[in-house]
C-alpha positions as CSV (number, residue, x, y, z in Angstrom):
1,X,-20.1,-3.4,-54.4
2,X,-19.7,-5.0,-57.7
3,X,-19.5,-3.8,-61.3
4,X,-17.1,-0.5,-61.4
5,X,-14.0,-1.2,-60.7
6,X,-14.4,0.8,-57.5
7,X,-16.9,-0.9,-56.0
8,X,-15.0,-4.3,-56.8
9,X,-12.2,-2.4,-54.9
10,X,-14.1,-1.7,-52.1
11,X,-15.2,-5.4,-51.5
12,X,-11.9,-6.3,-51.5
13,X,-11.3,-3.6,-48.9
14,X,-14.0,-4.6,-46.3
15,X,-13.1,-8.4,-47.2
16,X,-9.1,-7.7,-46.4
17,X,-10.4,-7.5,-42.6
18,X,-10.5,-10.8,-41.8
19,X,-7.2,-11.4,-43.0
20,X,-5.1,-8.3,-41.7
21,X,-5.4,-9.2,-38.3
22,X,-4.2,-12.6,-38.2
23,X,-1.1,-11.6,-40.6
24,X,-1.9,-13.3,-43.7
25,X,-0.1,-12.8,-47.2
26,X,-0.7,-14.2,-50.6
27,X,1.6,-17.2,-51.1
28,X,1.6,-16.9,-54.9
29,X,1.2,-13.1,-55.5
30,X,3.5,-10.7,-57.9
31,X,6.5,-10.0,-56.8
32,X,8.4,-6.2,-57.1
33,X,11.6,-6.0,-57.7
34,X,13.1,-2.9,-55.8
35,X,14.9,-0.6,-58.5
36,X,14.6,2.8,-59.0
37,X,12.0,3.0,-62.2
38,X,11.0,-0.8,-61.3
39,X,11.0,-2.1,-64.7
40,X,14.5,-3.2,-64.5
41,X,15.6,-6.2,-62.6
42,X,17.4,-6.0,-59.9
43,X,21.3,-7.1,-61.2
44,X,22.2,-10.7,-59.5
45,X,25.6,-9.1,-58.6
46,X,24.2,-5.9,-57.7
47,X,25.8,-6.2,-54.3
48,X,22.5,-5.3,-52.3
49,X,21.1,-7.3,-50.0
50,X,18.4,-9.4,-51.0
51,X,14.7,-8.9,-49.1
52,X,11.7,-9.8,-49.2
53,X,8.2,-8.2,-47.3
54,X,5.2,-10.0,-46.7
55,X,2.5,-7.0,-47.3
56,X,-1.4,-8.0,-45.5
57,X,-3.3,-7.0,-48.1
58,X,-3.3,-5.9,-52.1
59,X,-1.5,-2.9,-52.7
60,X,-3.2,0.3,-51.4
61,X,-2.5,3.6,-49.8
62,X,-1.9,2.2,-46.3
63,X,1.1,-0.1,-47.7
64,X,2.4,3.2,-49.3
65,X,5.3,4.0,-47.7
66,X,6.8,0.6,-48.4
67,X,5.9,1.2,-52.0
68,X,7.8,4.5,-51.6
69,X,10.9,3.4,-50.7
70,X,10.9,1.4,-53.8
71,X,10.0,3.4,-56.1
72,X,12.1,6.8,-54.9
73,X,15.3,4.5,-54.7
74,X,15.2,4.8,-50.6
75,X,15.6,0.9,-50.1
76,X,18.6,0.7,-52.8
77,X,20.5,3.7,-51.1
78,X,20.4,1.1,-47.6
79,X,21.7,-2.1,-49.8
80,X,18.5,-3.4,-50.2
81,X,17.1,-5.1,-53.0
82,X,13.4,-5.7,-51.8
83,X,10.6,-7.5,-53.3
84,X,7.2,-7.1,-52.3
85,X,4.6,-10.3,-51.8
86,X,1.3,-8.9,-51.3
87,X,-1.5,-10.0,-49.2
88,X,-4.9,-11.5,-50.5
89,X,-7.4,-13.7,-50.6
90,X,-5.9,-17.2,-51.4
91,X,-3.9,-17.0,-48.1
92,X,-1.5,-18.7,-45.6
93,X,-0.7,-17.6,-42.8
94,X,2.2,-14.9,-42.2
95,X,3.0,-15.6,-39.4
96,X,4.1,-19.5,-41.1
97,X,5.5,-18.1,-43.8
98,X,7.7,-15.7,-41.9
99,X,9.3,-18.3,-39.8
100,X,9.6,-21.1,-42.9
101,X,11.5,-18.5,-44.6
102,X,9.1,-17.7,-47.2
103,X,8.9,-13.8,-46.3
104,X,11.7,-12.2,-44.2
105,X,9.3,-9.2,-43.0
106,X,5.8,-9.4,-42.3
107,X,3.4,-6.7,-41.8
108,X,2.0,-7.8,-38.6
109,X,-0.5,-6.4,-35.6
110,X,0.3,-5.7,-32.3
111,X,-2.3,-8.5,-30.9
112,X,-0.9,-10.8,-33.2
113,X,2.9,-10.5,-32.2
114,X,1.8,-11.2,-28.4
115,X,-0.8,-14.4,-29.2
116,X,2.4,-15.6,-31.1
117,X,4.7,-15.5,-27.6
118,X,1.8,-17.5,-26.0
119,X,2.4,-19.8,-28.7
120,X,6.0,-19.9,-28.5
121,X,6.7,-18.2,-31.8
122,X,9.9,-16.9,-31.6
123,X,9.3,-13.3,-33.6
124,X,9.5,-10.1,-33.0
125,X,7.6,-6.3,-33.6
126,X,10.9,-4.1,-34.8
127,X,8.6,-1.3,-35.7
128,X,5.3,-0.3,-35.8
129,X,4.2,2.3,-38.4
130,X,0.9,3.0,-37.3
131,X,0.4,4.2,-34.3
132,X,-3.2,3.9,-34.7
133,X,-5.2,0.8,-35.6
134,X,-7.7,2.7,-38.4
135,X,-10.6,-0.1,-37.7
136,X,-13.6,1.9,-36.9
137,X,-16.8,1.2,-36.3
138,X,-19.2,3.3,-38.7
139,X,-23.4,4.4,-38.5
140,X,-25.7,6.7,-39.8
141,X,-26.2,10.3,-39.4
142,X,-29.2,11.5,-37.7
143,X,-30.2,8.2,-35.7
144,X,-29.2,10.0,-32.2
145,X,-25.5,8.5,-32.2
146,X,-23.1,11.2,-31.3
147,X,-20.3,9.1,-29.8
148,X,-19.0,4.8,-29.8
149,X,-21.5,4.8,-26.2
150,X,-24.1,5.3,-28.0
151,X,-24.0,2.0,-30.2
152,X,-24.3,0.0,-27.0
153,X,-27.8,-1.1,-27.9
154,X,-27.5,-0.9,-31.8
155,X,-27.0,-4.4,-34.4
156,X,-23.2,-4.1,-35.2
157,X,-22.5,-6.4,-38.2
158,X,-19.2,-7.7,-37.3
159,X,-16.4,-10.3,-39.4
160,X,-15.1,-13.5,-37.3
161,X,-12.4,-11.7,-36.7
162,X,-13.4,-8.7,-34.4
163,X,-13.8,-12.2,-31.8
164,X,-10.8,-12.2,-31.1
165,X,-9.0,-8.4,-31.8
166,X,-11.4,-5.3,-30.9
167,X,-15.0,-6.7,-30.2
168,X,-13.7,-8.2,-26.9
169,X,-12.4,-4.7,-25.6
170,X,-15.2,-3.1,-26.8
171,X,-17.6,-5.6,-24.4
172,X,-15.3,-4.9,-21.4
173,X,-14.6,-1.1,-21.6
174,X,-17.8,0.0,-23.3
175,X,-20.7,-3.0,-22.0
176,X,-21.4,-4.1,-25.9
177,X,-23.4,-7.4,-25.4
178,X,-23.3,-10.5,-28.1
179,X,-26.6,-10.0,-28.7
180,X,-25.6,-6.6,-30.8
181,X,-23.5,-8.8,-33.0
182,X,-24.8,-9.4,-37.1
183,X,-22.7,-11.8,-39.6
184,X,-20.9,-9.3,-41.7
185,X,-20.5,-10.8,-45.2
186,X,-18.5,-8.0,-46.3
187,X,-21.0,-6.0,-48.4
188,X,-22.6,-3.0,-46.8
189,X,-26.0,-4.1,-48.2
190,X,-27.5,-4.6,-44.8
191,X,-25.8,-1.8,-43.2
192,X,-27.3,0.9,-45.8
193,X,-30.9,-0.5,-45.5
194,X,-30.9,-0.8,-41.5
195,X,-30.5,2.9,-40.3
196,X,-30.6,1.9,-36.6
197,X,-27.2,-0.5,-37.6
198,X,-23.8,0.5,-37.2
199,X,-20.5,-1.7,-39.0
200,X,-17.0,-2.2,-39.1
201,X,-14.4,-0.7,-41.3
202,X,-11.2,1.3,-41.7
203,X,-11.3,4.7,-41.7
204,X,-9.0,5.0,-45.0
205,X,-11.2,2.5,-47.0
206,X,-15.0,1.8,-46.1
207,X,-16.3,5.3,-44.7
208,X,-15.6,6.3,-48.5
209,X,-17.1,3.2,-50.0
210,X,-20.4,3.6,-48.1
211,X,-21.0,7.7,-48.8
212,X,-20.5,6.5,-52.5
213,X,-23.2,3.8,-52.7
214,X,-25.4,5.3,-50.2
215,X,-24.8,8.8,-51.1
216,X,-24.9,10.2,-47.3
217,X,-21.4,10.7,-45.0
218,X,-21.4,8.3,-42.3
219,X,-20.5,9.1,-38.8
220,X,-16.7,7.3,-38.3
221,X,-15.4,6.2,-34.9
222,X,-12.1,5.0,-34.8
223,X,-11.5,2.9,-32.6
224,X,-7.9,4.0,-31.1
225,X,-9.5,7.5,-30.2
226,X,-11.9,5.3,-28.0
227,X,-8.7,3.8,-26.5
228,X,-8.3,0.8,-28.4
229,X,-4.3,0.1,-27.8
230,X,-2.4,-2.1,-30.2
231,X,0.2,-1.0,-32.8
232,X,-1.1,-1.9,-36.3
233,X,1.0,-2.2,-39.5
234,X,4.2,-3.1,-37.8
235,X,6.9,-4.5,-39.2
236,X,7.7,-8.3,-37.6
237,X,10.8,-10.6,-38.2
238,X,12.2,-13.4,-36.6
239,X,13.8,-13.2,-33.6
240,X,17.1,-15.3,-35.1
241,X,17.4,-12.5,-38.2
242,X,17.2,-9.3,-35.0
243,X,20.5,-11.4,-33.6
244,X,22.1,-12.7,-36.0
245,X,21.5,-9.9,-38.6
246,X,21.0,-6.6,-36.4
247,X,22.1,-4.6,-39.1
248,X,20.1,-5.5,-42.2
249,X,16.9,-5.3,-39.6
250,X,18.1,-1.6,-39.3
251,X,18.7,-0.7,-43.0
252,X,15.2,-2.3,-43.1
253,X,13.7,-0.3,-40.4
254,X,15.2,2.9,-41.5
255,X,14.3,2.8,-45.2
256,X,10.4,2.1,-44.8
257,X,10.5,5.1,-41.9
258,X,12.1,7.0,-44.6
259,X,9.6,6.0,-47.5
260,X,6.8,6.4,-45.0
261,X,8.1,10.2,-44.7
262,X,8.5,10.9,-48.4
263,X,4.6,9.0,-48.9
264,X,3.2,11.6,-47.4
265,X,5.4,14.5,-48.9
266,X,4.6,13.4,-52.5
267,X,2.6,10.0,-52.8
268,X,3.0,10.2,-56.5
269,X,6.2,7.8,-56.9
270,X,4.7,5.2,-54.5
271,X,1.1,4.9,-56.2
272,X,2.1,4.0,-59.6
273,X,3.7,0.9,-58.2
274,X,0.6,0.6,-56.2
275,X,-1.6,0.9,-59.2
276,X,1.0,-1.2,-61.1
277,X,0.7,-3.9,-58.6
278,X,-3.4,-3.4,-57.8
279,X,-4.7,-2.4,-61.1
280,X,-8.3,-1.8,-59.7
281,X,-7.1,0.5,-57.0
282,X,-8.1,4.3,-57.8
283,X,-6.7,7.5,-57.7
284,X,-9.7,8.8,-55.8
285,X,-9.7,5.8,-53.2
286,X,-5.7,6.7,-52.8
287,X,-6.3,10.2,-52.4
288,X,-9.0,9.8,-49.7
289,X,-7.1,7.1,-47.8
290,X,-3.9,9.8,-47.6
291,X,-6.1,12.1,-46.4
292,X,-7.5,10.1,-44.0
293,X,-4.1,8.7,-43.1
294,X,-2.7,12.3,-42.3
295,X,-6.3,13.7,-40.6
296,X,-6.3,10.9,-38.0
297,X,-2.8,10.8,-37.3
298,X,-2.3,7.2,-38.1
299,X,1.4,7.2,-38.6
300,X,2.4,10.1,-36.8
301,X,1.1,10.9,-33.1
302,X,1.4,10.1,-29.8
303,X,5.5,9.0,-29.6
304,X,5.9,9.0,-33.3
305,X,5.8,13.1,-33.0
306,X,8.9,13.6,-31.6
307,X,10.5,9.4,-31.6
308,X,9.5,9.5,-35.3
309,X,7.0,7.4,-37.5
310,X,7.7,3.6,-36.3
311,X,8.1,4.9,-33.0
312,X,7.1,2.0,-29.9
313,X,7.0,2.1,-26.1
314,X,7.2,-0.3,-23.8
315,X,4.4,1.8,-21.6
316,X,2.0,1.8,-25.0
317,X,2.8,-2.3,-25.0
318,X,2.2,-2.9,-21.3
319,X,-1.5,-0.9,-21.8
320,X,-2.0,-3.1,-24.3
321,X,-1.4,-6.3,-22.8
322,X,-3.4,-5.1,-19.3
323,X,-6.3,-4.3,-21.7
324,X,-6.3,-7.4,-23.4
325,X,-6.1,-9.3,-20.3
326,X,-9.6,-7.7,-18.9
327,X,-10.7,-8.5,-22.0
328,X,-9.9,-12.4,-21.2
329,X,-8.2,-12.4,-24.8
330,X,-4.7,-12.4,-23.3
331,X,-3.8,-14.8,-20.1
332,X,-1.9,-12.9,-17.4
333,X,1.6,-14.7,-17.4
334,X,2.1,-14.5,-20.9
335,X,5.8,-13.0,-21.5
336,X,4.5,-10.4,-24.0
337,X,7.7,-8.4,-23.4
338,X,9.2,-10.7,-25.9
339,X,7.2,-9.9,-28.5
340,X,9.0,-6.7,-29.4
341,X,12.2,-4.9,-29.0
342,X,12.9,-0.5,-29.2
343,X,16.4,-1.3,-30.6
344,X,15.7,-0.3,-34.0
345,X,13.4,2.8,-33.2
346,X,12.9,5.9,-31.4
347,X,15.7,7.4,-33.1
348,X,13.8,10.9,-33.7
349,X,12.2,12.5,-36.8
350,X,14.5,10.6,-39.5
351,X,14.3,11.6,-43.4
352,X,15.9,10.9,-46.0
């Protein structure tokens, strides 16, 4: 995946995965100020309040609705004044940067938010955008896979951190053995040359990657439609800001639901600032990942159709947690209740 500024794009796609799930941003990435054209900084007396969001990765179609709300105005109309730290390579981690004050919102993981209660990290899920987690494990057409079953006895190269998120469940619920498991380097190499191999991914990124470079359509599974539980791309905060500062966590809450909503009306707006931020990102990579986005119902399904796109339950949480715990990656007594609170959503269909 190296030299068009695609492929280098798409390594930096399939590397992003061991970072997303442990909520890790970059500490000394650009910075966007929120203002209407963006150019502009934001006035020092401008009377908005002053926010900044911890993104897990470089700018890309599945940040977009944050972009959105920055670029269409939607954070400025709450009294926001919102800069943007993306995610990368060079990382710390978010969750230490969120409570030292170096971010005030992260974009965290459901698995995440309760290993942190175990730990006695005092922060909190207010959101979660996508209903969906889009990891996904992908193989080749024509090898007599039809369904994720199948890929019981089939090498699965894997990144460190599948250990400890979806590998575990998929050993539990599905019988995958160790013995499956292949170092994934990032680079689908070793996937295109082994036809009997499946890999990981995200539906909005790799599946696209790999039909370019090996010139066939891969067959996608994602993960969530196997029943793989956790929220992903949620929005965390400290628990001290959700009591202290209720208010500016809603105007918060509301305004990325709101960009979310007009992303996927008329992306334009948001991916300029995404190509401003990301200049190696495409417009064909966007388009496919909004597409993908919108076919597998990502952001809106299951609650989020009629609670509206950050939509959370606490019966979705509870699955979650009993899932995690057969898959020994939870202990039972853990108060993962804690790690999230429905006071800022379910509030219905919400626009702008």
């Amino acid at each position: 995946m190296n030299p068009s500024p695609r492929s280098s794009t798409a390594i930096h796609t399939l590397s992003r995965r061991r970072f997303i799930q442990s909520g890790s941003v970059l500490i000394g990435s650009s910075i966007i100020a929120a203002c209407a054209n963006n150019d502009q900084p934001q006035s020092k007396n401008s009377g908005l309040d002053k926010v900044t969001f911890g993104t897990n990765w470089v700018a890309q179609a599945e940040h977009g609705g944050f972009y959105q709300a920055i670029a269409t105005g939607i954070y400025k109309d709450h009294g926001l004044d919102i800069r943007i730290k993306m995610g990368g390579p060079q990382v710390a981690s978010g969750t230490q940067l969120l409570m030292g004050g170096a971010v005030d919102f992260f974009m965290g993981y459901g698995i995440d938010a309760v290993n942190a209660i175990a730990q006695g990290i005092p922060k909190m899920t207010v959101a979660a955008i996508f209903q969906k987690d889009p990891q996904c494990l992908i193989a080749h057409p024509n090898t007599g896979v039809k369904t994720l079953a199948d890929l019981k006895s089939k090498p699965i190269y894997l990144s460190a951190a599948a250990n400890v998120t979806f590998w575990p469940f998929l050993k539990a619920k599905y019988g995958f053995t160790d013995e499956q498991k292949r170092p994934y380097n990032f680079n689908p190499g070793p996937f295109l040359t082994d036809k009997n191999s499946a890999q990981q991914g995200y539906v909005t990124s790799e599946p696209f990657a790999i039909e370019k470079q090996g010139g066939f359509k891969p067959l996608v599974f994602l993960l969530a439609d196997f029943g793989y539980p956790p929220y992903a791309t949620t929005i965390e905060t400290k628990k001290e800001l959700v009591e202290k500062n209720p208010d500016l966590v809603q105007r918060f809450v509301d305004a990325s639901i709101k960009g979310w909503y007009s992303y996927l009306d008329n992306p334009t707006p948001g991916n300029e600032l995404i190509k401003k931020d990301n200049p190696e990102m495409t417009d064909e990579q966007l388009a496919y990942s909004i597409q993908k986005l919108k076919e597998y119902g990502l952001l809106v399904s299951g609650a989020a159709e009629k609670q509206g796109i950050g939509a959370m339950t606490e019966e979705r949480w509870d699955t979650m947690f009993q899932d995690m715990i057969k898959a020994k990656l939870f202990q039972p007594n853990t108060k993962y209740k804690e790690a999230f609170t429905l006071q800022f959503v379910n509030k219905g269909v919400v626009r702008r």
